[in-house]
Structure formats: structure tokens, C-alpha cells
NUMARTOR-985920 format. One record per residue (C-alpha): residue number from 1; x, y, z; chain; residue in one letter. Coordinates in Angstrom, 1 decimal, always signed. Layout:
BEGIN
<rec i="NUM" xx="X" yy="Y" zz="Z" ch="A" aa="a"/>
...
This chain:
BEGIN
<rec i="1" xx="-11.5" yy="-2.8" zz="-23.5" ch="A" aa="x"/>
<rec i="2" xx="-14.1" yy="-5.6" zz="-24.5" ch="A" aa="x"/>
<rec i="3" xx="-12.8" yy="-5.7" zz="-28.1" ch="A" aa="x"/>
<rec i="4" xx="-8.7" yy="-5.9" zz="-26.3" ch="A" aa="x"/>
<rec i="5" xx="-10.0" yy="-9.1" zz="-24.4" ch="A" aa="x"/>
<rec i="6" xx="-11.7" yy="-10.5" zz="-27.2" ch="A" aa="x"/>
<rec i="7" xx="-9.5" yy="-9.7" zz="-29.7" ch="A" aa="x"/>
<rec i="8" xx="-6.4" yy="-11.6" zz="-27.4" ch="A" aa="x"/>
<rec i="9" xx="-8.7" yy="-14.5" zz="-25.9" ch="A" aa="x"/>
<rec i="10" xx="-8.4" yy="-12.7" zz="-22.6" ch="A" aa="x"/>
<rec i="11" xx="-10.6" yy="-12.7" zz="-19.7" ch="A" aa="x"/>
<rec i="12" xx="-10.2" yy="-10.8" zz="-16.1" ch="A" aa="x"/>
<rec i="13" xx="-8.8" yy="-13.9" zz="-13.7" ch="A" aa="x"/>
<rec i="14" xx="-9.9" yy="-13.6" zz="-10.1" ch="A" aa="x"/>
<rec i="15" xx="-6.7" yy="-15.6" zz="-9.0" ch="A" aa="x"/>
<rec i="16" xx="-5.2" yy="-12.2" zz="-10.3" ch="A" aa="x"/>
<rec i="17" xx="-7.0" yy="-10.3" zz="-8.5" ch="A" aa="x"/>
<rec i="18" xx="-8.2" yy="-8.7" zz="-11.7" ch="A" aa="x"/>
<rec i="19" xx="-10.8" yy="-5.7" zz="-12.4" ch="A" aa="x"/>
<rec i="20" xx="-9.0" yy="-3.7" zz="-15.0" ch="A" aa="x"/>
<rec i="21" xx="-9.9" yy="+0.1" zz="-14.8" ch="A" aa="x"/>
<rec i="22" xx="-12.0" yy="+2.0" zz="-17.4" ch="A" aa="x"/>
<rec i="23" xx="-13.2" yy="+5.1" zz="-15.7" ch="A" aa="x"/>
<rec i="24" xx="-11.5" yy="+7.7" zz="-17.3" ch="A" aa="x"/>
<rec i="25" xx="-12.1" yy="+10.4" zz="-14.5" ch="A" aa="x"/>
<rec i="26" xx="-10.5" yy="+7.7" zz="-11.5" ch="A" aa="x"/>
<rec i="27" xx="-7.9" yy="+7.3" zz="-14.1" ch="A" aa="x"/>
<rec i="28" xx="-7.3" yy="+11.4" zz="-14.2" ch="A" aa="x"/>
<rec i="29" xx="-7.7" yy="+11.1" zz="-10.3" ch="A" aa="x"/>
<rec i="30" xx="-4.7" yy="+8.9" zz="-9.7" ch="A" aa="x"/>
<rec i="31" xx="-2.2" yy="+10.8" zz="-12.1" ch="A" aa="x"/>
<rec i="32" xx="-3.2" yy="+13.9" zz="-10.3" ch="A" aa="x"/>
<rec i="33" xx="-2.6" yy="+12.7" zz="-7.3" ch="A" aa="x"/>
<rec i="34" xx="+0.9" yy="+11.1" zz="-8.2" ch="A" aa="x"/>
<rec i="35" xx="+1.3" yy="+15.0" zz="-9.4" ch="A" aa="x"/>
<rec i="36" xx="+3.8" yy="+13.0" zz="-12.0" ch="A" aa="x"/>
<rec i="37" xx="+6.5" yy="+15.0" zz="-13.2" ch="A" aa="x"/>
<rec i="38" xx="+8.6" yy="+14.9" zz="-16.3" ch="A" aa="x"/>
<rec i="39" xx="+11.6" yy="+12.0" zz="-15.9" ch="A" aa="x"/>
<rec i="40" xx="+9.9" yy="+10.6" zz="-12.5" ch="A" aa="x"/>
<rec i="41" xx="+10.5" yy="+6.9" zz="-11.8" ch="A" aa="x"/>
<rec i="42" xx="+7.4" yy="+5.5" zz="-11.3" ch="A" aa="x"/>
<rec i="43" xx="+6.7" yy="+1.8" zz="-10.7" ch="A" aa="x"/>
<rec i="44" xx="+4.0" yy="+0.5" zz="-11.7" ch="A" aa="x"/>
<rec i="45" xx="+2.1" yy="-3.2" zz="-9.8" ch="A" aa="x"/>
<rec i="46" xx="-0.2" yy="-5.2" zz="-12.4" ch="A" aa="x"/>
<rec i="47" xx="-0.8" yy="-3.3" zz="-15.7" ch="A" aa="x"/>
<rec i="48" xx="-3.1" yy="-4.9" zz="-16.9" ch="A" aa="x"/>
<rec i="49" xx="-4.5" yy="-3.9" zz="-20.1" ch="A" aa="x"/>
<rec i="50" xx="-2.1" yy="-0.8" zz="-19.7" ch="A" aa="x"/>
<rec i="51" xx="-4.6" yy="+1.8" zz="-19.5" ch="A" aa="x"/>
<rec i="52" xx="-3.0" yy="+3.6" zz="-16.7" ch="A" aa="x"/>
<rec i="53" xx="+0.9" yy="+2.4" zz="-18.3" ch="A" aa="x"/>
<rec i="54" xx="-0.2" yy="+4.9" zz="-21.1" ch="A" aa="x"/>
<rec i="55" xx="-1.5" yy="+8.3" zz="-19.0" ch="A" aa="x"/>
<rec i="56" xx="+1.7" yy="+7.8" zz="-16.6" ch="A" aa="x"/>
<rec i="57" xx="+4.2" yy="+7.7" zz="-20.0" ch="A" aa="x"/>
<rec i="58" xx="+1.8" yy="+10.6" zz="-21.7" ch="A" aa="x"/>
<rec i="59" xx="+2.7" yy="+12.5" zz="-18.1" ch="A" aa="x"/>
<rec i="60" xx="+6.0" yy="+11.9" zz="-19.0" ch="A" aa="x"/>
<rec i="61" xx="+7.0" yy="+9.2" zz="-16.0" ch="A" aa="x"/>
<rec i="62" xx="+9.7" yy="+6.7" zz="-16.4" ch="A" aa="x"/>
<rec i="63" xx="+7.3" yy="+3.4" zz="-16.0" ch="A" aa="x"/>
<rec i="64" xx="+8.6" yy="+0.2" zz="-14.9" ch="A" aa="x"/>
<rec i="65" xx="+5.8" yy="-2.4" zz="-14.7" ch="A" aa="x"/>
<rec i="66" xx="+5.7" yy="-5.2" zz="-13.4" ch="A" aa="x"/>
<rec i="67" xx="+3.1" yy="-7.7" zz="-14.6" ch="A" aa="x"/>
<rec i="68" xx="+2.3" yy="-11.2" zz="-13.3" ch="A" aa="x"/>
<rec i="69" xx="+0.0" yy="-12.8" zz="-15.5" ch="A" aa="x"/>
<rec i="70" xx="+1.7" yy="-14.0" zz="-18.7" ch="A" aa="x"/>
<rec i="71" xx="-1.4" yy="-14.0" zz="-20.9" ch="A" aa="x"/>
<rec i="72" xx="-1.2" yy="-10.1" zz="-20.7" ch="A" aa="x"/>
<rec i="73" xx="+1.9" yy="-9.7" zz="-22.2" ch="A" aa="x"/>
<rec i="74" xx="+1.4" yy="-9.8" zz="-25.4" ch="A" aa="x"/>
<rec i="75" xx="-1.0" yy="-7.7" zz="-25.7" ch="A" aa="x"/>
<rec i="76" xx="+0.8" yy="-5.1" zz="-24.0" ch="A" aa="x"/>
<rec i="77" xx="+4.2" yy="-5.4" zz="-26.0" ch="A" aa="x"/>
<rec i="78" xx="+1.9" yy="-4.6" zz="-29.2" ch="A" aa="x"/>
<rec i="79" xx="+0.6" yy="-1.7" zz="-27.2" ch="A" aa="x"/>
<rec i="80" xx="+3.7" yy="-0.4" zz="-26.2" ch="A" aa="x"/>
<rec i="81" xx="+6.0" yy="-1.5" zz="-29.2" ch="A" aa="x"/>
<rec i="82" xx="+7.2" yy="+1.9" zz="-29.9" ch="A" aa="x"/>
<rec i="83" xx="+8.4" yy="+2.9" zz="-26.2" ch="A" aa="x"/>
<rec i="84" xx="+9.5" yy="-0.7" zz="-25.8" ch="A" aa="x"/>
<rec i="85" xx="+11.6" yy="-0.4" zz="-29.1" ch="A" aa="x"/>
<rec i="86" xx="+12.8" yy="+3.2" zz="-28.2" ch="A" aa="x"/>
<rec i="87" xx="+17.0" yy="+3.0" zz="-27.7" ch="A" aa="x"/>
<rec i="88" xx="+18.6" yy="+5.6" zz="-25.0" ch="A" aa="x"/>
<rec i="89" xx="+16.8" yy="+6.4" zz="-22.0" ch="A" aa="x"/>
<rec i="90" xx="+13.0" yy="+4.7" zz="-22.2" ch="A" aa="x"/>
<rec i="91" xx="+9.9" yy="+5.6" zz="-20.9" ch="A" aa="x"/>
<rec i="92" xx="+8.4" yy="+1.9" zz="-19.9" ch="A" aa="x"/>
<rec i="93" xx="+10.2" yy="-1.1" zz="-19.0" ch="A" aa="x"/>
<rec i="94" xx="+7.8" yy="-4.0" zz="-18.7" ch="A" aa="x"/>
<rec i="95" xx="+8.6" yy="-6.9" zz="-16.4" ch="A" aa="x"/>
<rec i="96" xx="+7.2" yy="-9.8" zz="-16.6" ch="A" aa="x"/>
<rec i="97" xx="+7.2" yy="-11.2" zz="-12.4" ch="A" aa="x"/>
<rec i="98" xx="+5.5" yy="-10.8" zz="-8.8" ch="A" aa="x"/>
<rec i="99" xx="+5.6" yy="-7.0" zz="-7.3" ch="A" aa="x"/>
<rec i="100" xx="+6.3" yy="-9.2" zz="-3.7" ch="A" aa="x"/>
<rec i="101" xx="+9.5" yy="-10.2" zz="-5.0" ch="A" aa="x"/>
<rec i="102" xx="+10.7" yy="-8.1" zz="-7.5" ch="A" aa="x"/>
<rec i="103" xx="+13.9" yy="-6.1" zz="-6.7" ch="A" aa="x"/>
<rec i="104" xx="+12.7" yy="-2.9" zz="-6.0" ch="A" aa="x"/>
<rec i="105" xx="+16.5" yy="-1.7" zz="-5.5" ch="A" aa="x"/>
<rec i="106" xx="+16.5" yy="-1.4" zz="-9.1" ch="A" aa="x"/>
<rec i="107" xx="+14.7" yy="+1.4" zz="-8.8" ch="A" aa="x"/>
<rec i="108" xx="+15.9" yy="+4.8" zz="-8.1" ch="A" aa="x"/>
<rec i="109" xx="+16.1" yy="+6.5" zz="-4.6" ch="A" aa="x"/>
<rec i="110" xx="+12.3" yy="+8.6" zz="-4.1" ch="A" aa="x"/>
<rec i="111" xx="+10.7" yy="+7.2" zz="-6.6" ch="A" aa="x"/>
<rec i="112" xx="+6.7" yy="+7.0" zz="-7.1" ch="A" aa="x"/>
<rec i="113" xx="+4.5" yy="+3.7" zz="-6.9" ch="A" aa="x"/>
<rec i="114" xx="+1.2" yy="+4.6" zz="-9.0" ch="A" aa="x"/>
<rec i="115" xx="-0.9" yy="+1.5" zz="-9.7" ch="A" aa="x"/>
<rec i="116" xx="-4.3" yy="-0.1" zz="-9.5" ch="A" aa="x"/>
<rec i="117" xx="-3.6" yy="-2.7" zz="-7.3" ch="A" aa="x"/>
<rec i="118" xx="-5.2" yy="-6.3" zz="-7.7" ch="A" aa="x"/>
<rec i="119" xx="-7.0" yy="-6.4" zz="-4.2" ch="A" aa="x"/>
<rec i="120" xx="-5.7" yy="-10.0" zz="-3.1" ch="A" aa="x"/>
<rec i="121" xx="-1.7" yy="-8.7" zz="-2.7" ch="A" aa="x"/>
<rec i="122" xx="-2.6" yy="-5.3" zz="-2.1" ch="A" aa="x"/>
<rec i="123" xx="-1.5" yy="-4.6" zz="+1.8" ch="A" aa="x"/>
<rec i="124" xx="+2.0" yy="-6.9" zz="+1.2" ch="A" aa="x"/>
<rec i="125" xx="+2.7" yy="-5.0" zz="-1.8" ch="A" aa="x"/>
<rec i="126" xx="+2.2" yy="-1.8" zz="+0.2" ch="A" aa="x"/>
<rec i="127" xx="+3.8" yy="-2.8" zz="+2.8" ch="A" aa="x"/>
<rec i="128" xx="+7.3" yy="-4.1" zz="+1.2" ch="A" aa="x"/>
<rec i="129" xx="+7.0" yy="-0.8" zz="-0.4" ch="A" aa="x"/>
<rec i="130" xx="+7.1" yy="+0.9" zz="+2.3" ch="A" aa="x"/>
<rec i="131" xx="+9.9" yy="-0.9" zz="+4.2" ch="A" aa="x"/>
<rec i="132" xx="+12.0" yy="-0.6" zz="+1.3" ch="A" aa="x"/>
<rec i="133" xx="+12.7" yy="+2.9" zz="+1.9" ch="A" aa="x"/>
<rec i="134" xx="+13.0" yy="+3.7" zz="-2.2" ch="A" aa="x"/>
<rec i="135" xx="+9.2" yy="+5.5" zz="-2.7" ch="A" aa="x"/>
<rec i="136" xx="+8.3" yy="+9.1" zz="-2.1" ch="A" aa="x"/>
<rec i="137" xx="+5.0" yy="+8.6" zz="-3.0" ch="A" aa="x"/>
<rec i="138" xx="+2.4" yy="+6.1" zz="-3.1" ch="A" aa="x"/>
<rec i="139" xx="-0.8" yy="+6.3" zz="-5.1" ch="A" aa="x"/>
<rec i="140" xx="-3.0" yy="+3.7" zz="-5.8" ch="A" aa="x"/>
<rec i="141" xx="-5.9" yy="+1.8" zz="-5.8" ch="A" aa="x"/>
<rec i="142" xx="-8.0" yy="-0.7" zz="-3.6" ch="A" aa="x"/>
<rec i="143" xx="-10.9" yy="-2.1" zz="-1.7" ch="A" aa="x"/>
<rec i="144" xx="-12.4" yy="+1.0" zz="+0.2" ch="A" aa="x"/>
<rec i="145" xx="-12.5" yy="-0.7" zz="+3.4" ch="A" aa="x"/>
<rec i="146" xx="-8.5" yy="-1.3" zz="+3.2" ch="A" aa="x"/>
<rec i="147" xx="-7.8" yy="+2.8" zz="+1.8" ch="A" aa="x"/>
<rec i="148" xx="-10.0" yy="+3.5" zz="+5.1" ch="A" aa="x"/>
<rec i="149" xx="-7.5" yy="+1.1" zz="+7.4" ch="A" aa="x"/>
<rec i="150" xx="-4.6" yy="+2.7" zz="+5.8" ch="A" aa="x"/>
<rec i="151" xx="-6.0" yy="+6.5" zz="+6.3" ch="A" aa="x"/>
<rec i="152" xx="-7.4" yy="+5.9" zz="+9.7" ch="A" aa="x"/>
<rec i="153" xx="-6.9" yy="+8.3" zz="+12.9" ch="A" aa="x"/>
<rec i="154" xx="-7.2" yy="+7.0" zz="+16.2" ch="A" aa="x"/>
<rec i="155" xx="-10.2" yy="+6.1" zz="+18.0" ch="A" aa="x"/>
<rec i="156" xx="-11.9" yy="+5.5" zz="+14.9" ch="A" aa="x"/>
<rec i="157" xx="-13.0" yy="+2.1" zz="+13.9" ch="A" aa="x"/>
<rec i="158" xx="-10.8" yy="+1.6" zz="+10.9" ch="A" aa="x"/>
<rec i="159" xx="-8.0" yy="+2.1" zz="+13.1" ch="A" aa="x"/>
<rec i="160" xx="-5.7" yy="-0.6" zz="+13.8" ch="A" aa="x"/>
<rec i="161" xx="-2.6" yy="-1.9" zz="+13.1" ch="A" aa="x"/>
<rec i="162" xx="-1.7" yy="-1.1" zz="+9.6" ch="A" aa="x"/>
<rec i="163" xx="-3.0" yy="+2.4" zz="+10.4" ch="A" aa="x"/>
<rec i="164" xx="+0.0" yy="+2.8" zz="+12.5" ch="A" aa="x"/>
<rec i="165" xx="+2.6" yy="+0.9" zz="+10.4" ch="A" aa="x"/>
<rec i="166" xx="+1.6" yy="+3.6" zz="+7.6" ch="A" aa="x"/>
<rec i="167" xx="+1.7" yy="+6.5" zz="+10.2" ch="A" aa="x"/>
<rec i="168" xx="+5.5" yy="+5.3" zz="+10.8" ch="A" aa="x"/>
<rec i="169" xx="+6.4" yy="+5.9" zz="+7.4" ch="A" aa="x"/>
<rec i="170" xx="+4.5" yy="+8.6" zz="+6.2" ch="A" aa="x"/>
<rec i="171" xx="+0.9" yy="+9.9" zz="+5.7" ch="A" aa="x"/>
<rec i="172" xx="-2.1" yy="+8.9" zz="+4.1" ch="A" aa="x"/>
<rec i="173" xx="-5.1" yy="+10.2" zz="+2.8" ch="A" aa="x"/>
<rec i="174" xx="-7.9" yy="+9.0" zz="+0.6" ch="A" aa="x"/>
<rec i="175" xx="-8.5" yy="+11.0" zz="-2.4" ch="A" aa="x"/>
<rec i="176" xx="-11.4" yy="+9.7" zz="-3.7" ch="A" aa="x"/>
<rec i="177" xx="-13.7" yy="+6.5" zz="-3.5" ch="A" aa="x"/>
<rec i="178" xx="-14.3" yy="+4.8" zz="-7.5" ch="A" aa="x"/>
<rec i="179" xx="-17.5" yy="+2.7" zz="-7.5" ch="A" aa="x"/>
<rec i="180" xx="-17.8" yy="-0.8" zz="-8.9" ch="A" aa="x"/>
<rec i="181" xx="-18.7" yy="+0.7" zz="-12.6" ch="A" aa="x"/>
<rec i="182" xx="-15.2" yy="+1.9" zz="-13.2" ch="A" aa="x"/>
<rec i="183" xx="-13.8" yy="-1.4" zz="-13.9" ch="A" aa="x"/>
<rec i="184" xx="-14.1" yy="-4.3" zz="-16.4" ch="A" aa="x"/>
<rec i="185" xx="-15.9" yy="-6.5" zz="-14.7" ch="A" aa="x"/>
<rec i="186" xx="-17.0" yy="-4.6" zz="-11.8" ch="A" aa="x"/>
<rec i="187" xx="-15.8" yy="-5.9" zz="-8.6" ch="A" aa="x"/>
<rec i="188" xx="-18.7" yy="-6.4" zz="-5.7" ch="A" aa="x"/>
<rec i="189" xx="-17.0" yy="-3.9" zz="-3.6" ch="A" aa="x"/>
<rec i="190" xx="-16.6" yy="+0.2" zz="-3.6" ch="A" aa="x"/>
<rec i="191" xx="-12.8" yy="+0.8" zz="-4.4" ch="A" aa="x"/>
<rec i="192" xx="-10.7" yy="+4.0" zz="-3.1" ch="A" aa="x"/>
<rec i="193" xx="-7.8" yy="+6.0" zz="-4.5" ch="A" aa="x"/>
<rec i="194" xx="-5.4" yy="+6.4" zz="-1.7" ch="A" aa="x"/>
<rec i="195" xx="-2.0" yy="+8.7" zz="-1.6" ch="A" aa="x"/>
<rec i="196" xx="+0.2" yy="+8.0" zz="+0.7" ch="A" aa="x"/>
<rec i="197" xx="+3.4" yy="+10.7" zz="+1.5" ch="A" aa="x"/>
<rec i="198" xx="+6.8" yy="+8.9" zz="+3.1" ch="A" aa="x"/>
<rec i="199" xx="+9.0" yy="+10.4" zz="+5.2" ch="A" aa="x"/>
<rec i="200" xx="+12.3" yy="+10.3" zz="+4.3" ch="A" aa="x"/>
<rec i="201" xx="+13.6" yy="+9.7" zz="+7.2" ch="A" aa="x"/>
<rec i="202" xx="+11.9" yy="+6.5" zz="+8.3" ch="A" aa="x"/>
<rec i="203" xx="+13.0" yy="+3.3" zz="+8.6" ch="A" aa="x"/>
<rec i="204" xx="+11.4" yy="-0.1" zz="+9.3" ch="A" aa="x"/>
<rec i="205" xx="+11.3" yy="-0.9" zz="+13.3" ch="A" aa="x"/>
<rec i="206" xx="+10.6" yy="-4.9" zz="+13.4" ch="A" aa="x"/>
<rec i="207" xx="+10.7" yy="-4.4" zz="+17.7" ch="A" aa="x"/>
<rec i="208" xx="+8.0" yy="-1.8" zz="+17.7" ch="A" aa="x"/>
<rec i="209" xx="+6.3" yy="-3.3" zz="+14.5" ch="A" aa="x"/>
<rec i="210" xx="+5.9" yy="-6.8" zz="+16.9" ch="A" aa="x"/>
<rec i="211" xx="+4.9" yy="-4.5" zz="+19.9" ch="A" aa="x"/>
<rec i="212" xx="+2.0" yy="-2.9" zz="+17.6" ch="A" aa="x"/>
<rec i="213" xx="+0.5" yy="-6.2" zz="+16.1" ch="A" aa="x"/>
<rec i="214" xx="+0.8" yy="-7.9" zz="+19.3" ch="A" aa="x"/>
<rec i="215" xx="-1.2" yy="-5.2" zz="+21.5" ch="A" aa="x"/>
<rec i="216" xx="-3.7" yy="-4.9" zz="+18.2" ch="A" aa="x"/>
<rec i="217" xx="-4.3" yy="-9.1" zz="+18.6" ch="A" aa="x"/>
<rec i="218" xx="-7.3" yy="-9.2" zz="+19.9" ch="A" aa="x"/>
<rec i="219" xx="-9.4" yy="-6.1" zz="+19.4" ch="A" aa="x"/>
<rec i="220" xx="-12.0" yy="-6.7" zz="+22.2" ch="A" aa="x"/>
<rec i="221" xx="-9.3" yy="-7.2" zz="+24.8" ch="A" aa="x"/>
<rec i="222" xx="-7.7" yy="-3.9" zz="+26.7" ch="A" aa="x"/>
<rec i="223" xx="-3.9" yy="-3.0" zz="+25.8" ch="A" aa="x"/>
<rec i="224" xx="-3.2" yy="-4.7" zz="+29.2" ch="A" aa="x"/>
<rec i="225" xx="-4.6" yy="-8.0" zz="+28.1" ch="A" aa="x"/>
<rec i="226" xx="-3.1" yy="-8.1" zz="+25.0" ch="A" aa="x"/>
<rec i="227" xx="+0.4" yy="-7.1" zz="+26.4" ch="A" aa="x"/>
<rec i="228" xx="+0.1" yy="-10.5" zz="+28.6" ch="A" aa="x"/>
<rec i="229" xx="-1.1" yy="-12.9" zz="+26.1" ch="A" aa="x"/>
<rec i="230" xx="+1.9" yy="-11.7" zz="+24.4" ch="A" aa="x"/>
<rec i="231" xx="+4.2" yy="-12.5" zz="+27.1" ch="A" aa="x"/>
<rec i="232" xx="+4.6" yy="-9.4" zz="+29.0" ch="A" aa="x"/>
<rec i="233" xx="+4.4" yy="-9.3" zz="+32.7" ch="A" aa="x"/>
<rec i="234" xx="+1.4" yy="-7.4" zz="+34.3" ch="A" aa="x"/>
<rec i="235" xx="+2.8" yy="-5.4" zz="+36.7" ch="A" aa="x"/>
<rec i="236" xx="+5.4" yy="-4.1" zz="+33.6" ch="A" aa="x"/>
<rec i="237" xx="+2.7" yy="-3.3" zz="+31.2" ch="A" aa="x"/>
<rec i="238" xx="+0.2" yy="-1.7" zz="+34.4" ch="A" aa="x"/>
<rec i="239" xx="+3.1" yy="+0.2" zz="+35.2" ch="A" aa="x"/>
<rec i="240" xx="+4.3" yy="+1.8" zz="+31.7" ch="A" aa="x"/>
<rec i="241" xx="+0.8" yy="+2.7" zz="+31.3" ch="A" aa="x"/>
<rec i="242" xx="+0.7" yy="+4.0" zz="+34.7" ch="A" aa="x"/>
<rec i="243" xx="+3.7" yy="+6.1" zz="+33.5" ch="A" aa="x"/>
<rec i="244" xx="+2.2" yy="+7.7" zz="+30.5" ch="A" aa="x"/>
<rec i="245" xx="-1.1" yy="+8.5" zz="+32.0" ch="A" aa="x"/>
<rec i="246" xx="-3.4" yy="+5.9" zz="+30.4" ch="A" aa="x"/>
<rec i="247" xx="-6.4" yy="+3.7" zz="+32.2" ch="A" aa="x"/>
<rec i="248" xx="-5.7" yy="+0.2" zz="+32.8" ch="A" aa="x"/>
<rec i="249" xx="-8.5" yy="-0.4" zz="+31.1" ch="A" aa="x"/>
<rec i="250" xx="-7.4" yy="+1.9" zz="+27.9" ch="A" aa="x"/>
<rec i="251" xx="-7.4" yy="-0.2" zz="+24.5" ch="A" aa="x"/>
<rec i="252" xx="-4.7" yy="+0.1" zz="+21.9" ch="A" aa="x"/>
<rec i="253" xx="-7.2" yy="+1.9" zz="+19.2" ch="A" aa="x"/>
<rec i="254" xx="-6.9" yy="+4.8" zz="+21.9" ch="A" aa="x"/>
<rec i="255" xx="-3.3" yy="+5.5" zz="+20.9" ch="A" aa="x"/>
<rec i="256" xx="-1.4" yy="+7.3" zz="+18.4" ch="A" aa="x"/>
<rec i="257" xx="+1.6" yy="+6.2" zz="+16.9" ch="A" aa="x"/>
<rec i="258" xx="+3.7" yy="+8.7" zz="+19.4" ch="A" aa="x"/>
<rec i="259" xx="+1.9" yy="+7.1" zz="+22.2" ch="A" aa="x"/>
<rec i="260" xx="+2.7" yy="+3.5" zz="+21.5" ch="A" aa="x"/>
<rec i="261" xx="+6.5" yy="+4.4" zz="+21.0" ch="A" aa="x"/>
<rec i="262" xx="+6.6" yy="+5.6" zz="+24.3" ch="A" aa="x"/>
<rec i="263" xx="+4.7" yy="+2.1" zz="+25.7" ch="A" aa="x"/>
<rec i="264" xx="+7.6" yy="+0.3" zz="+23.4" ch="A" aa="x"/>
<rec i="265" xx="+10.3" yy="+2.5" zz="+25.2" ch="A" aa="x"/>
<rec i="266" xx="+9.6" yy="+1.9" zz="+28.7" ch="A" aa="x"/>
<rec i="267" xx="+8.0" yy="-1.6" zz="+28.1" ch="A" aa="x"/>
<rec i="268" xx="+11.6" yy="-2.5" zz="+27.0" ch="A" aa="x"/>
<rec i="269" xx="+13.2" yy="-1.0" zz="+30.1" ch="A" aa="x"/>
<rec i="270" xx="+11.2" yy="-2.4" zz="+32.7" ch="A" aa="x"/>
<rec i="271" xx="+11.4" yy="-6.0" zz="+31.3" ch="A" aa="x"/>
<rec i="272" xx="+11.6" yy="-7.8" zz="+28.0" ch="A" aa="x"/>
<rec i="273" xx="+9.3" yy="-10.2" zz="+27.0" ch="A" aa="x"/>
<rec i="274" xx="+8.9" yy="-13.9" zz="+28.1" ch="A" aa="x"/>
């Protein structure tokens, strides 16, 4: 890897987000856990130095990657000449753009994200990934204390928010954490390979999506509290609680995702919000 950089004038750019991977057993961890199958679409968020581009096409995936920093580029189309050149179906298409607004319609219905994520884009990235509707499965990697937010169960104190936008499309788990000498440079922070399961079925809820960051605003503040600042009346929001069986005094880190659908149900029919 130290002889790639030096040989292209290339250094790891923090305004990319950049620690390319090295570890070769993290790098056997997140194939694994992509279970990558002969033919699968897989797409693929900041390459890099294609390290992982090469296991995904030696698992026989259908890579389209999708790299952001120019200077990488080169390098990377004399890496992959050959599967670049290839006529007929190909096993890596690299694009040269931003994973937020690429056009990931141009992907095929339940295929796989598998990437090492550059940590500044890493919840947006998964995030629109999810809301598109296109991905089965999503494996990748990122700052431990974000794969413990996406993973987390209620009550715990990772939980929050994103917890519960994940748990509406799917399920997440963490595979394994990957400490900071796995990547070139280390980063100052423990990463985590997380896979994350969608449901098929599930499709993006802005209403309820509101309803969860607003009663997740202020984490020291009860459900109750939060509901008000948002512009919820206080005898509606005592009263739906009151109806489900919760304390007043009950926070939103309390409730599962089936919980705060039912909150969003009868919230809406005893009053909309100011």
C-alpha cells in the first residue's frame, strides 16, 4: 500500500474521510459477511486503493464503485485494466462521483452495499441507502461508536434515533470491531464491521421519521417534554401515553420501534401538530 501511494504521489486526505484498509482478516470479515454470491450486484462507496474492489470481484460480485476523489483514479484504472477493458457483461464498473448523489436506481432491485466507508458521509450514505428501497444487504465499515448507534436495543445508551430508523428497515448487527492498525494511516478511533438485513417490505415513513427525531431532541427531557417543544399539545401526548400504558415520566430510549408507531398512530388522531 505504501509503495501504491508513493508510486502515484498519493496520500490518505482527511477531507475524504480516508483510512484505506490493510488488514487482511477485516477484509475476509466483510466479504463473509456480505456472503457474496456469484453475479451479485454489489455497490461499492469510496474504493480507495481497491483493495476490497478486488476480494468482492475474486467472490465473483458485479462491483459498481463509486469513487469521489479524482487523484485515486488512476491508479485504480491500472489496477483494474483488465475487468475495466472486459466487453459483455463486466465485473467492475468504476464511477467517478459522490455515493449521496449518485443514482442508485441504476442499480438492480436487492442488491448488496459492501464498502469501507469514509467516516465523515457514513450515516447519510446509509441512510439514502436505506430509503432507496434497492439493497438487501448492507455491510460495511465505520466508527465503532456509530456500528453501536446503528445496532442498538432499547434502553441501552447507544440507542436513539438512528437505532430506530434502521430497525424500520431492517436489522443490524455488528460483526466485528477492526482496531486502528488495520488501516493506512490508522485512524484515532476503534472501527466496526456492521451488517445490516432489509426488509423488503419497508418503505420510508417521513411522518413517523419527524415523530422519532422530534421526541429523540433532547435526550435529558421525558417523551412528554419533547412532544411539546415540538408542538404537540400536553394533554394529547399525556393521553396517548396514558393509552399505551407508559409513565408520564417515560423517555423515548424506553421504546421500541413498535411502541413509538403506536404513539405516532394515536398522537395523529387525537390532534396534529401545531
Amino acid at each position: 500500500m505504501r509503495e501504491v501511494l508513493e508510486r502515484h504521489g498519493l496520500e490518505a486526505r482527511k477531507s475524504f474521510g480516508q483510512n484505506f484498509l490493510v488488514d487482511q482478516a477485516a477484509l475476509r470479515a466483510i466479504v463473509s459477511a456480505a456472503d457474496v454470491a456469484p453475479g451479485d450486484p454489489v455497490l461499492e462507496v469510496g474504493p480507495g486503493l481497491g483493495v476490497l474492489t478486488a476480494a468482492l470481484i475474486a467472490a465473483g460480485a458485479a462491483v459498481t464503485s463509486v469513487e469521489l476523489d479524482a487523484r485515486l483514479l488512476p491508479h485504480l484504472r491500472e489496477e483494474f485494466a483488465e475487468e475495466l477493458a472486459r466487453t459483455g457483461p463486466r465485473s467492475l464498473e468504476l464511477v467517478h462521483g459522490d455515493a449521496l448523489t449518485f443514482d442508485l436506481g441504476r442499480l438492480p432491485p436487492r442488491a448488496k452495499l459492501v464498502a469501507n466507508l469514509p467516516y465523515n458521509v457514513a450515516t447519510p450514505v446509509v441512510a439514502r441507502a436505506l430509503e432507496c428501497g434497492r439493497f438487501s444487504r448492507l455491510v460495511f465499515l465505520v466508527q465503532r461508536e456509530v456500528a453501536e448507534r446503528l445496532a442498538a436495543a432499547p434502553g441501552s445508551s447507544a440507542y436513539g434515533a438512528l437505532s430506530l430508523l434502521v430497525s424500520h428497515f431492517g436489522r443490524a448487527r455488528v460483526v466485528r470491531t477492526v482496531p486502528p492498525g488495520a488501516f493506512l494511516p490508522p485512524p484515532k478511533v476503534t472501527s466496526a464491521i456492521v451488517r445490516l438485513d432489509t426488509d423488503p417490505a419497508a418503505t420510508p415513513d417521513p411522518e413517523f421519521f419527524r415523530l422519532i427525531h422530534q421526541a429523540f431532541a433532547h435526550r435529558r427531557k421525558t417523551l412528554v417534554k419533547n412532544l411539546v417543544l415540538a408542538g404537540y399539545e400536553r394533554g394529547a401526548a399525556e393521553a396517548a401515553l396514558g393509552e399505551l400504558g407508559l409513565r408520564p415520566m417515560v423517555r423515548a430510549e424506553e421504546l421500541d420501534l413498535a411502541a413509538l408507531r403506536s404513539l405516532a398512530d394515536l398522537l395523529a388522531a387525537l390532534t396534529p401538530p401545531v
